[in-house]
Backbone bond lengths (Angstrom), bond angles and torsions (degrees), N, CA, C in turn:
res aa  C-N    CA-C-N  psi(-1)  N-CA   C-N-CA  omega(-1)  CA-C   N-CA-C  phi
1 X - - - 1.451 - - 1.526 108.66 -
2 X 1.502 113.72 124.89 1.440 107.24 174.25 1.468 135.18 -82.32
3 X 1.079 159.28 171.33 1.636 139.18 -164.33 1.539 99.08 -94.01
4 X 0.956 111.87 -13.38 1.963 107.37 172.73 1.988 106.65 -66.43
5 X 1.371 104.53 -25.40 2.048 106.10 178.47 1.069 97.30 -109.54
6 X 1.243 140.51 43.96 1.366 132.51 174.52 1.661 101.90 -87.47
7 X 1.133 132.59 123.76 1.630 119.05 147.05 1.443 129.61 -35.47
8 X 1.346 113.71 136.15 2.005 106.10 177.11 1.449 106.81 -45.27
9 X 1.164 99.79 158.01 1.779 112.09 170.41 1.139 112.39 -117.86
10 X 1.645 115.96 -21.37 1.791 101.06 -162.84 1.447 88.81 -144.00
11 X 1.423 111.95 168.78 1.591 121.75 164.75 1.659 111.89 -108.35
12 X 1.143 102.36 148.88 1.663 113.47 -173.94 1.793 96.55 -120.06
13 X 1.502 75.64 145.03 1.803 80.93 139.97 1.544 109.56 172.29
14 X 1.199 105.40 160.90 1.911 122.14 177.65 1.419 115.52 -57.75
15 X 1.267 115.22 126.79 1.394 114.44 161.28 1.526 108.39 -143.46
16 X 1.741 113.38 109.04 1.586 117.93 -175.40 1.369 112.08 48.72
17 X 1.865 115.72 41.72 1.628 114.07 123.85 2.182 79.38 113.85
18 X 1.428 121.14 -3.07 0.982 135.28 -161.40 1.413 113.36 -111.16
19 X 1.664 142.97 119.25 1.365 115.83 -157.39 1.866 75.09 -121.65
20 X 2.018 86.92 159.89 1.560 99.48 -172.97 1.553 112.31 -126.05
21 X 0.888 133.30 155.60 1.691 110.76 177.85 1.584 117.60 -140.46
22 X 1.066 138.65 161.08 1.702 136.54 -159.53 1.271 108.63 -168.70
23 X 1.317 106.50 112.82 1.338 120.68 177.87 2.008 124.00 -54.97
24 X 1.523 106.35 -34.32 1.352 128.80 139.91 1.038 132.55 -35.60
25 X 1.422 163.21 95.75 1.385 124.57 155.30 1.523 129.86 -62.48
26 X 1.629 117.25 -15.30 1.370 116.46 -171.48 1.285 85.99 -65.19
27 X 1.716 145.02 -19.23 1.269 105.07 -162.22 1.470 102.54 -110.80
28 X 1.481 115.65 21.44 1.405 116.86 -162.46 2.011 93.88 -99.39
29 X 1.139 129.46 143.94 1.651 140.22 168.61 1.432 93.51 -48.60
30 X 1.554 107.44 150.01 1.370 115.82 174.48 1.759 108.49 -62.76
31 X 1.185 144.32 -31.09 1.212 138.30 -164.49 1.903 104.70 -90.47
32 X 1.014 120.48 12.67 1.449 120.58 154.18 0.962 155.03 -87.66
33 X 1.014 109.46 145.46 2.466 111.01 -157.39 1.458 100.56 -78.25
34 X 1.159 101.35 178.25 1.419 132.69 161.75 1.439 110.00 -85.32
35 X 1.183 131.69 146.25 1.112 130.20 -175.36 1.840 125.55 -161.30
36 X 1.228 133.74 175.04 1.936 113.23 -177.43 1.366 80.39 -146.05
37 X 1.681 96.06 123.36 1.407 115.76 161.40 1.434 149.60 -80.41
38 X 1.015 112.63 112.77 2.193 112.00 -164.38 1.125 97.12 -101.02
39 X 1.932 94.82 164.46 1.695 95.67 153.62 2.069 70.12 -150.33
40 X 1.333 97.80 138.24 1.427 129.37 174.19 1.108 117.21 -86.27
41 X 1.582 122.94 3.83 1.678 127.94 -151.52 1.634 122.82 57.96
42 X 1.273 111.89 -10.41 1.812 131.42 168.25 1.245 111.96 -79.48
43 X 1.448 117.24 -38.85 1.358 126.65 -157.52 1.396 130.91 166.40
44 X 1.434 126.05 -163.84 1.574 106.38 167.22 1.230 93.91 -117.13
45 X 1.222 115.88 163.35 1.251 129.98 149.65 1.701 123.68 -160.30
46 X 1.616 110.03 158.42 1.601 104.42 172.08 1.326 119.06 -122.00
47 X 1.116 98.87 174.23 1.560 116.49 -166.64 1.398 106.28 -107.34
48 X 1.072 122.67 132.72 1.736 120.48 179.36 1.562 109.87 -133.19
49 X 0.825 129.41 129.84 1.344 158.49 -154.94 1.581 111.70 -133.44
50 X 1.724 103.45 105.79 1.459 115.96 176.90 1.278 108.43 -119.22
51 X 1.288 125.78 64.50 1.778 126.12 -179.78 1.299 104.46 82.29
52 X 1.304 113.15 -114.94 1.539 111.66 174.10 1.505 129.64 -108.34
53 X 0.920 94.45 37.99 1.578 116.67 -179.09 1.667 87.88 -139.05
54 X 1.887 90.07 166.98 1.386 107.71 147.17 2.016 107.44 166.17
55 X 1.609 86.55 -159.98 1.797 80.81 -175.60 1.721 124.56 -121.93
56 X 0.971 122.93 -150.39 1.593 125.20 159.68 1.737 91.73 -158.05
57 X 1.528 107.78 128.67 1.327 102.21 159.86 1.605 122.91 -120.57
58 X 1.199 142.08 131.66 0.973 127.75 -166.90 1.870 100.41 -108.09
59 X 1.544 102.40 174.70 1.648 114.51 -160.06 1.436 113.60 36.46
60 X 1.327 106.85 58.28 1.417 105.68 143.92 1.069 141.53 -67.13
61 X 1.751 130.70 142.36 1.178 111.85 177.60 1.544 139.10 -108.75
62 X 1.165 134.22 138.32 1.309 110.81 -162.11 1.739 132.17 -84.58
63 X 1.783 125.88 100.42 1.134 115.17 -152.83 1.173 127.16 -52.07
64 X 1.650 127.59 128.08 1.344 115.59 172.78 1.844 129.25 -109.07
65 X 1.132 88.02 22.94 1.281 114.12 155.87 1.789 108.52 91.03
66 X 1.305 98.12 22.44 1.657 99.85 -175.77 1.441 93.61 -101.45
67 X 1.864 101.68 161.10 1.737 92.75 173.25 1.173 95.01 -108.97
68 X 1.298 110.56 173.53 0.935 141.82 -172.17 1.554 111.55 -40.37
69 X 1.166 111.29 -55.43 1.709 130.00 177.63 1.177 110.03 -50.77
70 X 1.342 132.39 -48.42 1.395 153.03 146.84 1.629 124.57 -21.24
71 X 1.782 97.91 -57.25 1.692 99.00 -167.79 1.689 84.35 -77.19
72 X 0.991 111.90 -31.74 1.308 97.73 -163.82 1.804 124.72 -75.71
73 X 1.301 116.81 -9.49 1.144 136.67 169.75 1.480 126.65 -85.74
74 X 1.875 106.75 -17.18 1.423 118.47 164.76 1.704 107.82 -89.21
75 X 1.463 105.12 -26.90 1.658 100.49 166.19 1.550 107.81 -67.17
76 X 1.009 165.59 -45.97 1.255 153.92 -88.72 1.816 61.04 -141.17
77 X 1.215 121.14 -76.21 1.787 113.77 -160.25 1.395 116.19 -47.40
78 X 1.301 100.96 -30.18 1.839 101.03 -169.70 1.488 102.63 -80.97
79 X 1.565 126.72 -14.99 1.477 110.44 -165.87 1.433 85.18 -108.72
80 X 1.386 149.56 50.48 1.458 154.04 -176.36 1.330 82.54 -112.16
């Protein structure tokens, strides 16, 4: 099987211009795609597929289940 017929593996989605991705969907927001995950040896990136269209996004990140309010409150501690 070649990686071009692969089924999606993960769900993506945007948050403030930033894309996130989760191998899960229970842990992915209801407004997120389906999506197939690479790494090129450059980086990761996914592929999204809307019918006959679609995208490639590169530096994705991988969700670890903190929100937003959160990562951002362990940044503010670590640069103290």
């Amino acid at each position: 099987m070649t990686s071009s017929n692969r089924l999606p593996d993960v769900y993506a989605w945007q948050i403030d211009g930033q894309w996130y991705f989760a191998a899960d969907g229970r842990t992915a927001p209801g407004h997120a795609v389906e999506a197939r995950h690479y790494d090129d040896g450059h980086g990761t990136f996914l592929a999204i597929s809307h019918g006959t269209q679609g995208m490639f996004v590169r530096d994705a990140i991988p969700w670890t289940g903190m929100t937003l309010r959160s990562a951002e409150v362990d940044e503010k501690r670590s640069t103290r």
